[in-house]
C-alpha atoms as an extended CHARMM CRD file, in Angstrom:
* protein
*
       111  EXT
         1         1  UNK       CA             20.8290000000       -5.5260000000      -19.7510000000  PROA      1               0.0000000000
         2         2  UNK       CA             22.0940000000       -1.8590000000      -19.6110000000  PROA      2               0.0000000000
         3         3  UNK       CA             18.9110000000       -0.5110000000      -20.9250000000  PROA      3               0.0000000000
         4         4  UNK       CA             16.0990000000        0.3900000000      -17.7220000000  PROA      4               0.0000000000
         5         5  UNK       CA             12.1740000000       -0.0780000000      -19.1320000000  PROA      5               0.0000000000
         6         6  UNK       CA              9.7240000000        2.0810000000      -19.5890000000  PROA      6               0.0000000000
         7         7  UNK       CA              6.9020000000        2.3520000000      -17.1380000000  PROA      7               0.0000000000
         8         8  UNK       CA              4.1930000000       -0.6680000000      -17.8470000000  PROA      8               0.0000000000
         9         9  UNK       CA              1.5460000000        1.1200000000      -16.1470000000  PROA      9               0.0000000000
        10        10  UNK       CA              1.5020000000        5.3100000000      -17.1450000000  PROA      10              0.0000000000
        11        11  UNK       CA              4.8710000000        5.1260000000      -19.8340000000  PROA      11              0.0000000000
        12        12  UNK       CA              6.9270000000        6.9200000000      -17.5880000000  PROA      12              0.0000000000
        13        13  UNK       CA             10.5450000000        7.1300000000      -18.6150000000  PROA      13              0.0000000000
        14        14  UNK       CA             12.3520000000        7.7740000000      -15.4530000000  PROA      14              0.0000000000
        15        15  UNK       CA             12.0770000000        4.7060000000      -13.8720000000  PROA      15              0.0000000000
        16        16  UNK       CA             14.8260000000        3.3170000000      -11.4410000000  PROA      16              0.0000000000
        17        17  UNK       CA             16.2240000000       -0.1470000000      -10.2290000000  PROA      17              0.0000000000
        18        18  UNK       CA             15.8950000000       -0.3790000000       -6.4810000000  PROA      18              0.0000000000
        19        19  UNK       CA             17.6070000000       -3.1440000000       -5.2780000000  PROA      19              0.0000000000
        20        20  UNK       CA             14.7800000000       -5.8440000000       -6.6950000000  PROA      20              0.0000000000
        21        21  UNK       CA             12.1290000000       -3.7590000000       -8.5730000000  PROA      21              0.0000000000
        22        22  UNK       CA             11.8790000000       -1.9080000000      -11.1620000000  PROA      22              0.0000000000
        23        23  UNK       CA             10.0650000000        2.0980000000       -9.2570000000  PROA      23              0.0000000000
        24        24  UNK       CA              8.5210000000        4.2990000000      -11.2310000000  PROA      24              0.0000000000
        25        25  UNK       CA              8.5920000000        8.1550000000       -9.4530000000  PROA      25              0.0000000000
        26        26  UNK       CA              5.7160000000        9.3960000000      -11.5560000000  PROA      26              0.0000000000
        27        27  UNK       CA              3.1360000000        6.4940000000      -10.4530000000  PROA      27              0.0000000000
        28        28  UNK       CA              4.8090000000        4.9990000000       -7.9040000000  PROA      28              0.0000000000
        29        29  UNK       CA              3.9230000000        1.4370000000       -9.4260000000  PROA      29              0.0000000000
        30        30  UNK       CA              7.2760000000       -1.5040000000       -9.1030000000  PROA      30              0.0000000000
        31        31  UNK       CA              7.3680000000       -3.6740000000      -11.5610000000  PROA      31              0.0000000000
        32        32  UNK       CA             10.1200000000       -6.8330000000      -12.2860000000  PROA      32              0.0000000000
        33        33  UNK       CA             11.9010000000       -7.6790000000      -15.9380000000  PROA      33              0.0000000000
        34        34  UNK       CA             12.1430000000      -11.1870000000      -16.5640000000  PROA      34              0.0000000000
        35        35  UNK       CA             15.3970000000      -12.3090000000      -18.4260000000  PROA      35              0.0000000000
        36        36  UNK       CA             13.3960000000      -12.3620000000      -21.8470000000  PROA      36              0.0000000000
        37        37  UNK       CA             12.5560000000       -8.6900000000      -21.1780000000  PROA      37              0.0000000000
        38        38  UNK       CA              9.1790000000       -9.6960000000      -20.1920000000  PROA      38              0.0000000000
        39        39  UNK       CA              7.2940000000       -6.9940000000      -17.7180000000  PROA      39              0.0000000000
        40        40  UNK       CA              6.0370000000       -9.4350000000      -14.3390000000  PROA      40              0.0000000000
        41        41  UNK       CA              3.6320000000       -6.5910000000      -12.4390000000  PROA      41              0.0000000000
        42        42  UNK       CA              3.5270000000       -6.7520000000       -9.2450000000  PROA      42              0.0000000000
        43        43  UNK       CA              0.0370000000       -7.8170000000       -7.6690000000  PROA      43              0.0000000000
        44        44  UNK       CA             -1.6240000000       -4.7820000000       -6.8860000000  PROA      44              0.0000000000
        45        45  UNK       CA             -3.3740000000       -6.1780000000       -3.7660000000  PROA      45              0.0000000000
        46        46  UNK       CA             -3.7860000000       -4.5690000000       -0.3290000000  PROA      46              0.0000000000
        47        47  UNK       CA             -2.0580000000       -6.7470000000        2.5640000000  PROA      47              0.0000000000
        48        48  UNK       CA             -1.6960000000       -6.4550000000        6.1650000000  PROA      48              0.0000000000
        49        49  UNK       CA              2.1490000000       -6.1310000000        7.9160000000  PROA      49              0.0000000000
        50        50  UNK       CA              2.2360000000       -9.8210000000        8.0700000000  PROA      50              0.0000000000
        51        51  UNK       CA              1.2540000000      -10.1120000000        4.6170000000  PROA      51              0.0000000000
        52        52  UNK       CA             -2.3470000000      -11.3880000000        4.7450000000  PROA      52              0.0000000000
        53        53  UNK       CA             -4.4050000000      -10.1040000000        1.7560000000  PROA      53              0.0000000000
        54        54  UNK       CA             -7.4480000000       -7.6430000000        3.4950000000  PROA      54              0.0000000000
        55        55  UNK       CA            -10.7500000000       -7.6820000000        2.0130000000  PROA      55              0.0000000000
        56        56  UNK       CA            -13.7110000000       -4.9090000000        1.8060000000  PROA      56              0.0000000000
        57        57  UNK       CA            -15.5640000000       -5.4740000000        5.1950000000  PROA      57              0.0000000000
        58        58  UNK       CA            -12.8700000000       -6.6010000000        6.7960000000  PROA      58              0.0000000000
        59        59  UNK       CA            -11.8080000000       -6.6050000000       10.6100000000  PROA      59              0.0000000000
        60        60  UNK       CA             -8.2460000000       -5.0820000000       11.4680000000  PROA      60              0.0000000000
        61        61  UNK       CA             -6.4480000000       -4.0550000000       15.1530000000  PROA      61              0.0000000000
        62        62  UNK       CA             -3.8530000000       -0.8720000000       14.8660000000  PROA      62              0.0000000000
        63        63  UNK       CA             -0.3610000000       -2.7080000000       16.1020000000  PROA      63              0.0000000000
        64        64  UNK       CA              1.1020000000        0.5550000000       16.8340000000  PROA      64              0.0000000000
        65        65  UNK       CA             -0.2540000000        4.1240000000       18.1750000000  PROA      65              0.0000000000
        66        66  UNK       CA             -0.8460000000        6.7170000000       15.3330000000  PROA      66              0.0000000000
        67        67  UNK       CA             -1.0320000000        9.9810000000       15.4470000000  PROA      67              0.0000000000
        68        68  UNK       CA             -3.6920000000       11.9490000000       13.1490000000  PROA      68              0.0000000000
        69        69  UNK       CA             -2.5430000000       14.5740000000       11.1600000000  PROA      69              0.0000000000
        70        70  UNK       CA             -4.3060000000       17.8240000000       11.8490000000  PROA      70              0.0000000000
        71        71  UNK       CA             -5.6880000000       16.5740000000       15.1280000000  PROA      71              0.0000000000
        72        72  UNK       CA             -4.9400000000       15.8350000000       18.3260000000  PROA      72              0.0000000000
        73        73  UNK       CA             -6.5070000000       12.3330000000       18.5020000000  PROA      73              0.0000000000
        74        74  UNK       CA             -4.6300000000        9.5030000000       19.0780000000  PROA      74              0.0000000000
        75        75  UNK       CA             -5.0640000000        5.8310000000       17.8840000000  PROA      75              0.0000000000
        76        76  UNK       CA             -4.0730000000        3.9060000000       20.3840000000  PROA      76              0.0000000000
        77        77  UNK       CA             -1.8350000000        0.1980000000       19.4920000000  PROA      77              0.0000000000
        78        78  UNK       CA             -4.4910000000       -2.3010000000       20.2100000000  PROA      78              0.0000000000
        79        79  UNK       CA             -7.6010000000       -0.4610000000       18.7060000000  PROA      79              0.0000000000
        80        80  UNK       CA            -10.1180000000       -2.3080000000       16.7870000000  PROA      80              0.0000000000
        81        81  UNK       CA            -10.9560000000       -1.2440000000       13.0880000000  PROA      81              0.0000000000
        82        82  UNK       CA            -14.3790000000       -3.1030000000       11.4780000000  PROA      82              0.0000000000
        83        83  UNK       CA            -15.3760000000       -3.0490000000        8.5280000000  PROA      83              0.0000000000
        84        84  UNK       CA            -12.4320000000       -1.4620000000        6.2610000000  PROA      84              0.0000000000
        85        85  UNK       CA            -13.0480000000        0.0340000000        2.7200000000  PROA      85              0.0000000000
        86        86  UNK       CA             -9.9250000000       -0.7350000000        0.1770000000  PROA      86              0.0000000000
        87        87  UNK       CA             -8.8380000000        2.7460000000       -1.6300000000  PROA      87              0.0000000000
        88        88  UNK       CA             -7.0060000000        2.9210000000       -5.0020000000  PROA      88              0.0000000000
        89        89  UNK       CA             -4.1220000000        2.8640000000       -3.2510000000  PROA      89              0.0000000000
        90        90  UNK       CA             -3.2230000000       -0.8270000000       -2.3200000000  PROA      90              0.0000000000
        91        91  UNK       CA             -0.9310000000        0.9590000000        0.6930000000  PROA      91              0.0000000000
        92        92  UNK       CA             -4.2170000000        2.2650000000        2.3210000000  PROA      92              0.0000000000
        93        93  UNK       CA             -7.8080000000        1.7760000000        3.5380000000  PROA      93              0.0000000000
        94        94  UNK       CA            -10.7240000000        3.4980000000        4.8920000000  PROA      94              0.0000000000
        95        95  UNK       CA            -12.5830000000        3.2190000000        7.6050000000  PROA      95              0.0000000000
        96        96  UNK       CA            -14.1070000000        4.9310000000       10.6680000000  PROA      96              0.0000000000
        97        97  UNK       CA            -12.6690000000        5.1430000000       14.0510000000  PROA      97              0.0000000000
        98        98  UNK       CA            -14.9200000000        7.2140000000       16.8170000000  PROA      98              0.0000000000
        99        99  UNK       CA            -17.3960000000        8.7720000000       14.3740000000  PROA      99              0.0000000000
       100       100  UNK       CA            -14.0700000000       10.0130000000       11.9220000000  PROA      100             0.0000000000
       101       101  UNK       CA            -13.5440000000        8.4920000000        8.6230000000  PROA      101             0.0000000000
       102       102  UNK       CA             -9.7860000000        8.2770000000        8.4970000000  PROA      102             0.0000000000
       103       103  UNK       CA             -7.3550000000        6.9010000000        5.6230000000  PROA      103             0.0000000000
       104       104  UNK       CA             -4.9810000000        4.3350000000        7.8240000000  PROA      104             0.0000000000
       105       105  UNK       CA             -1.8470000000        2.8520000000        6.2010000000  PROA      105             0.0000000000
       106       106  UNK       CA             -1.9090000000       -1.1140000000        5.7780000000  PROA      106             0.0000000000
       107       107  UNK       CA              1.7650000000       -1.3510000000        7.0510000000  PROA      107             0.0000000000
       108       108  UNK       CA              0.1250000000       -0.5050000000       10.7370000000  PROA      108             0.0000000000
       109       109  UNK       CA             -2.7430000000       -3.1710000000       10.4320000000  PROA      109             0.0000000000
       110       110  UNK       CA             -2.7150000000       -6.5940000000       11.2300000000  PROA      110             0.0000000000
       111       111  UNK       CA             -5.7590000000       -8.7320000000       10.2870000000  PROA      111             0.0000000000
């Protein structure tokens, strides 16, 4: 199979093989190609960095301390997150720490 797929998700043309997906650059969605040269999408569902699916509502601790981007504040490794809101983005959720509503990356969360 010398011939790389076309995006299943926005079309995109300049996809790449990374290793074990299929990366598209424009929409950063991976995909897989079976041997039949069936498209297998990746689930598009946020998880935690063990791998534990999160929910809306859900309760999450911060396993490592964060910085904030255009602020001084600090999240400290051990803080307590309630009630998270799932973005488009299956890499990130919302939620509110001190009175801030801050976008927090699910690789940093563990349920």
């Amino acid at each position: 199979m010398n011939e790389i797929p076309n995006c299943p998700k926005c079309n995109g043309e300049f996809t790449y093989f990374d290793g074990s997906l299929y990366v598209c650059p424009d929409c950063a969605h991976e995909f897989q190609v079976e041997v039949e040269g069936e498209i297998s999408v990746t689930d598009d569902v946020a998880r935690d960095s063990n791998g534990a699916e999160l929910q809306d509502g859900d309760a999450v601790t911060v396993i490592k301390d964060l910085k904030v981007k255009g602020s001084s504040m600090v999240i400290k490794r051990g803080t307590k997150v309630k009630s998270i809101r799932l973005t488009e983005n299956p890499e990130e959720v919302d939620c509110k720490i001190d009175g801030s509503s801050i976008v927090l990356k699910t690789c940093f969360l563990k349920k």
